[in-house]
Structures are given as structure tokens and as C-alpha cells.
C-alpha positions in Angstrom: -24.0 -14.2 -15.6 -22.6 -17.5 -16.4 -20.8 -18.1 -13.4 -19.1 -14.3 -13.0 -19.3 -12.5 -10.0 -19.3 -9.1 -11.0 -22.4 -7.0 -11.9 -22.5 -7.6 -15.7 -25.6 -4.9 -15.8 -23.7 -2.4 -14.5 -19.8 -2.8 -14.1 -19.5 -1.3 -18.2 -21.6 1.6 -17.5 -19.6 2.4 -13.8 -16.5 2.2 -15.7 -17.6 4.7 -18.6 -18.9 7.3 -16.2 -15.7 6.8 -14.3 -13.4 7.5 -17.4 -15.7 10.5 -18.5 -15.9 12.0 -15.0 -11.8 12.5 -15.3 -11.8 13.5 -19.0 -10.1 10.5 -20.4 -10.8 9.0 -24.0 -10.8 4.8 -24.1 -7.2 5.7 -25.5 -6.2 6.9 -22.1 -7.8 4.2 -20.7 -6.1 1.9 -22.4 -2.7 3.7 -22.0 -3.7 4.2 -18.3 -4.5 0.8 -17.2 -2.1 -1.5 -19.3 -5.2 -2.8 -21.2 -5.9 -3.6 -24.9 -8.2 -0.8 -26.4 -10.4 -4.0 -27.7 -10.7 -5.0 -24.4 -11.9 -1.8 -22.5 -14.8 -1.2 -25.6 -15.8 -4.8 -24.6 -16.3 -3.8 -20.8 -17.7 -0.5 -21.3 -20.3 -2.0 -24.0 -21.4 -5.0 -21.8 -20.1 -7.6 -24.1 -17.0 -8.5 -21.5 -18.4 -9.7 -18.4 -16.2 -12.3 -16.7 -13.5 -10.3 -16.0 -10.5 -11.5 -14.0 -9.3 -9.8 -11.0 -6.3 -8.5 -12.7 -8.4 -6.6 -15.0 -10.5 -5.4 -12.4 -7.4 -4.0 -10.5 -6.0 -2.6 -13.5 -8.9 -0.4 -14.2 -9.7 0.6 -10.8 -6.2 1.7 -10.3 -6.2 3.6 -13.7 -9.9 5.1 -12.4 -8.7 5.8 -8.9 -12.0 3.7 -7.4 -11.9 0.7 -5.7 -12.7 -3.1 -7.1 -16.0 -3.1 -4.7 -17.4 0.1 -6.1 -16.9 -1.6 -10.3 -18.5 -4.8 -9.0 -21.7 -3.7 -7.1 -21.3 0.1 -7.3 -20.9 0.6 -3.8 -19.4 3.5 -2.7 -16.8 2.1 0.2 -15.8 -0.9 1.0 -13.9 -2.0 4.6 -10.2 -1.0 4.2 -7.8 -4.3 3.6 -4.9 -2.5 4.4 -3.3 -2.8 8.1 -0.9 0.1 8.6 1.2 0.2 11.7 3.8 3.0 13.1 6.3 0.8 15.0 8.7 3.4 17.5 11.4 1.8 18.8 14.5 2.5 20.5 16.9 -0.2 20.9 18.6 -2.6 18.0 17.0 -5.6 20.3 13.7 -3.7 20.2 13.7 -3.7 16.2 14.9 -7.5 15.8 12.6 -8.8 18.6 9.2 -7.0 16.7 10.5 -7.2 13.0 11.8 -10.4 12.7 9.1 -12.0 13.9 6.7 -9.9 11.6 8.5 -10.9 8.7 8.7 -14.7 9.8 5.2 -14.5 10.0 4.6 -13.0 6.7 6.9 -16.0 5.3 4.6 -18.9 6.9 1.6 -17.3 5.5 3.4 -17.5 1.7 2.9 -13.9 1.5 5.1 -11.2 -0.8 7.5 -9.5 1.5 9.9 -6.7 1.3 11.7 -4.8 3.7 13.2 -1.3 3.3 15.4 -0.4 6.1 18.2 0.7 7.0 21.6 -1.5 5.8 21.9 -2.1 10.0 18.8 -3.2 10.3 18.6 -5.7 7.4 21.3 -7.2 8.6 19.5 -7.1 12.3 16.9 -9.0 9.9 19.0 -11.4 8.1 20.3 -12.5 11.4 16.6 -13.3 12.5 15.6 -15.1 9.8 18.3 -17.3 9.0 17.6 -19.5 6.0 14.6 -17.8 5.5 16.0 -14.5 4.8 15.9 -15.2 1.0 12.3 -15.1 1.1 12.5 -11.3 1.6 13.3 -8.8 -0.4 15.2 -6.5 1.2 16.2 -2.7 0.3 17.9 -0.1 1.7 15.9 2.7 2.5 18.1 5.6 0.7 17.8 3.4 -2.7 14.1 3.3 -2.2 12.6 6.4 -0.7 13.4 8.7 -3.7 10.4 10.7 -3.2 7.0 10.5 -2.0 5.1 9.9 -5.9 7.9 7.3 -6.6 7.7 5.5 -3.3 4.2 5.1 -3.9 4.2 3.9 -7.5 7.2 1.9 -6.9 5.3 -0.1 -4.0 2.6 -0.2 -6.2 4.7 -1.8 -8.7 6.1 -4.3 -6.1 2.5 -5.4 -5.1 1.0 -5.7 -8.6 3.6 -7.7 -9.7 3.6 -10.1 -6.8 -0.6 -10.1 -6.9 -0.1 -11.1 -10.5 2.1 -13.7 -9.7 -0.2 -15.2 -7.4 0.6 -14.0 -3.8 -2.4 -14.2 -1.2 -1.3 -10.9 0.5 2.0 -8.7 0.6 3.8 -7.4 4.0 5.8 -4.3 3.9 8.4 -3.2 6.5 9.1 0.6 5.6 11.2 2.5 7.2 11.2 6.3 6.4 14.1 8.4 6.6 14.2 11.9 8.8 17.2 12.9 9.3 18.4 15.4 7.0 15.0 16.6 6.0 14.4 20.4 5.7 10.9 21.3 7.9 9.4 21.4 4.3 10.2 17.7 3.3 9.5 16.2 6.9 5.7 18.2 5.8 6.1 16.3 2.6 6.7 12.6 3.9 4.6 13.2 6.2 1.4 13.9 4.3 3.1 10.6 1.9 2.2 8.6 5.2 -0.9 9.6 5.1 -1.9 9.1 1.8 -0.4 6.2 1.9 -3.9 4.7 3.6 -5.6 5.8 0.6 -3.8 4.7 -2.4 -3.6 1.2 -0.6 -6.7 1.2 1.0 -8.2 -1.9 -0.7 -5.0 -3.6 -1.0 -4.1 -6.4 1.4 -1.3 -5.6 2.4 0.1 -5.6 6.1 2.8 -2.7 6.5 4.8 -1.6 9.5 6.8 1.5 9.3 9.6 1.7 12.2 10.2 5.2 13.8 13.6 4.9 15.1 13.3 7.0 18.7 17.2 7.4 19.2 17.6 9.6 15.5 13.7 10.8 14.8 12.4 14.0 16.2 9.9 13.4 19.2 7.3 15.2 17.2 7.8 13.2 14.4 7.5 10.1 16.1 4.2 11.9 17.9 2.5 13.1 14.2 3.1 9.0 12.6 0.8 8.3 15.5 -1.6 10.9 13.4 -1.0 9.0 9.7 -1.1 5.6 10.8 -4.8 3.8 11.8 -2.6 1.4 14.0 0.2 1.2 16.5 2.4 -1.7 16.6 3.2 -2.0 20.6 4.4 -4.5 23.2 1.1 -6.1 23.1 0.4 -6.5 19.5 -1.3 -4.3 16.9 -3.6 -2.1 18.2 -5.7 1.3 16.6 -4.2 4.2 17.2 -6.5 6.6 19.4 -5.3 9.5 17.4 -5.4 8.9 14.0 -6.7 11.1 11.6 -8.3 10.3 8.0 -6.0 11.6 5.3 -8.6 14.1 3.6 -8.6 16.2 6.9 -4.7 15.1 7.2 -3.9 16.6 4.2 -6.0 19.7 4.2 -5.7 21.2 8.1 -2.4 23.7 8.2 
């Protein structure tokens, strides 16, 4: 395979029966994945083997499989990504956890950005010092539009920064509650839970704060339900109640 790590006998015809198991022509493909129509007939055929990991994100994304399952055909792969409901109750309580989590991120030269509120960036800023250029902060009402365009436009964040060479991106993300109709708090709630499965083979480390003081008790009680791990006093742990999104998503 001249060097290429992926399974040049079979990635072509994984990524055919993907595109014909949702109905797409290579022209939705192409238009799907950001890909040259050349260069899709040249994967599906055989005759482009060594592809680069950019091309093999673009075409998993566009398929909705993951990078393992185009490589070797497996069906699963472990999750990459690390996502944590943080409840806290206190300004010091947020600085003293998230400043240090981003600070982190920043000595491990990964991608960060932070959506918060414009209190708690500044909480943030006030951590970090110097180093607060290195993130790139957001207010929370510019960037939680709704649930399909939070998700594309972190999508968008980490694809860019991927393609720019970043190791791994760290996400702080703060969702808002208050205001919500019951109907909307169902909404953002099943976003959460998704969440884990649009970004499951993504590296990505994400923290979303629940802020105890203005979130509903059983708000802050169901995150524990969409998030695989609690941020606590002692660290990251799993969370003991989590529940995986497709029975998330479909119980009433």
C-alpha cells in the first residue's frame, strides 16, 4: 500500500455503500464533503489510496461514520471525546476549575475556545493573564443560536483548527437556561446529548458549566444524564448516571 495506512482493498468500496445507503449521487458527495468530484471517483474506484486525514474527515463527516469504520471497516471505535458537566455555584468556584482547564489546554498547544457568559470571561481573562489571547472567547448569547447551529458552528471551529494543524481542541460551553420555555430546555437538552455523538471521534476535551445559583435543580440533575463525565473537586470522573444518547433521545 506504498506506505498508506488505510485499507486500500476496501476503504473505496465502504465509502460507495455508505453514499448509496443514504441516497446520495457522487455529486452530493462532492457538495457534501467539500471534495473535488475527481477526487471522490478516485476513492470509490480504488485508484486513490493514500489519502490524508483531512480527506478522511471530510468524507466521514459528509457519510455520518467514523474515520475507524473507512479505514478497517470496523464498526466502533473508542470515543475521543471527554465531555464533562461542571455545576458550580460560586464566581471563585468557576475561576478556580476553568482557568486552570484552559491553562492547561494552552500548555498542551491545543485549539481553545470558551463560550460563557461576558462575567465569566472576564473571570477567565483575569486567570490567564497574558495568556488569555490564546483563547477564543464568545459570549454565550452570540453563540448558542440554536441547537443545529451550535453544533455545526463548533464543528466549523474544530475543522478549521484540525486543518490548521492543532493536536486536539478544548471547549468550555456554557449553555443558557434561563428564559427557556419547558419545550426549549427539552430541546438543549437532547442538543447535550447528541452532542456525544456528533463528536464522538473527535478529540476534543469539553466542559460545560451549570451555573447552580440561576439553573433549575433538575436541570443541573438531567446534564448529569447527557454528559459521560462529571468535572468535580477531585478531577474528572464518569458520571454514574449517564445515559447513551439513542435511549436519551427516544425515552419520553
Amino acid at each position: 500500500m506504498n506506505g498508506d495506512t488505510t485499507d486500500s482493498a476496501g476503504i473505496g468500496d465502504r465509502v460507495r455503500a455508505a453514499r448509496k445507503r443514504l441516497g446520495l449521487t457522487r455529486e452530493a458527495l462532492t457538495f457534501r464533503s467539500g471534495l473535488s468530484w475527481s477526487a471522490v471517483t478516485q476513492v470509490e474506484s480504488g485508484r486513490r489510496t493514500n489519502l490524508r486525514p483531512a480527506t478522511l474527515a471530510a468524507l466521514a463527516r459528509a457519510l455520518g461514520v467514523s474515520i475507524d469504520y473507512l479505514v478497517s471497516g470496523s464498526p466502533a471505535q473508542p470515543p475521543a471525546l471527554e465531555h464533562s458537566v461542571f455545576a458550580y455555584a460560586a464566581d471563585e468556584q468557576f475561576q478556580a476549575k476553568m482557568g486552570p482547564f484552559l491553562a492547561e489546554g494552552i500548555e498542551r498547544s491545543e485549539a481553545l475556545i470558551a463560550v460563557t457568559t461576558s462575567a465569566n470571561i472576564e473571570l477567565l481573562r483575569e486567570h490567564l493573564g497574558s495568556d488569555a489571547g490564546r483563547v477564543k472567547f464568545v459570549n454565550s448569547s452570540d453563540f448558542l443560536i440554536t441547537p443545529i447551529a451550535t453544533l455545526e458552528a463548533y464543528r466549523s471551529f474544530t475543522d478549521d483548527e484540525f486543518a490548521h494543524g492543532a493536536p486536539a481542541v478544548r471547549i468550555l460551553g456554557e449553555p443558557i437556561w434561563a428564559g427557556r420555555s419547558a419545550a426549549e430546555v427539552r430541546q438543549w437538552t437532547r442538543y447535550e446529548s447528541l452532542f456525544n455523538l456528533v463528536f464522538r471521534a473527535y478529540p476534543l476535551t469539553v466542559v460545560c458549566p451549570y451555573d447552580e445559583r440561576s439553573v433549575a435543580p433538575e436541570i443541573v440533575s438531567e446534564a448529569h444524564l447527557t454528559h459521560p463525565h462529571v468535572l468535580g473537586e477531585d478531577g474528572i470522573s464518569p458520571s454514574p448516571r449517564y445515559t447513551e444518547p439513542g435511549r436519551f433521545a427516544l425515552e419520553p
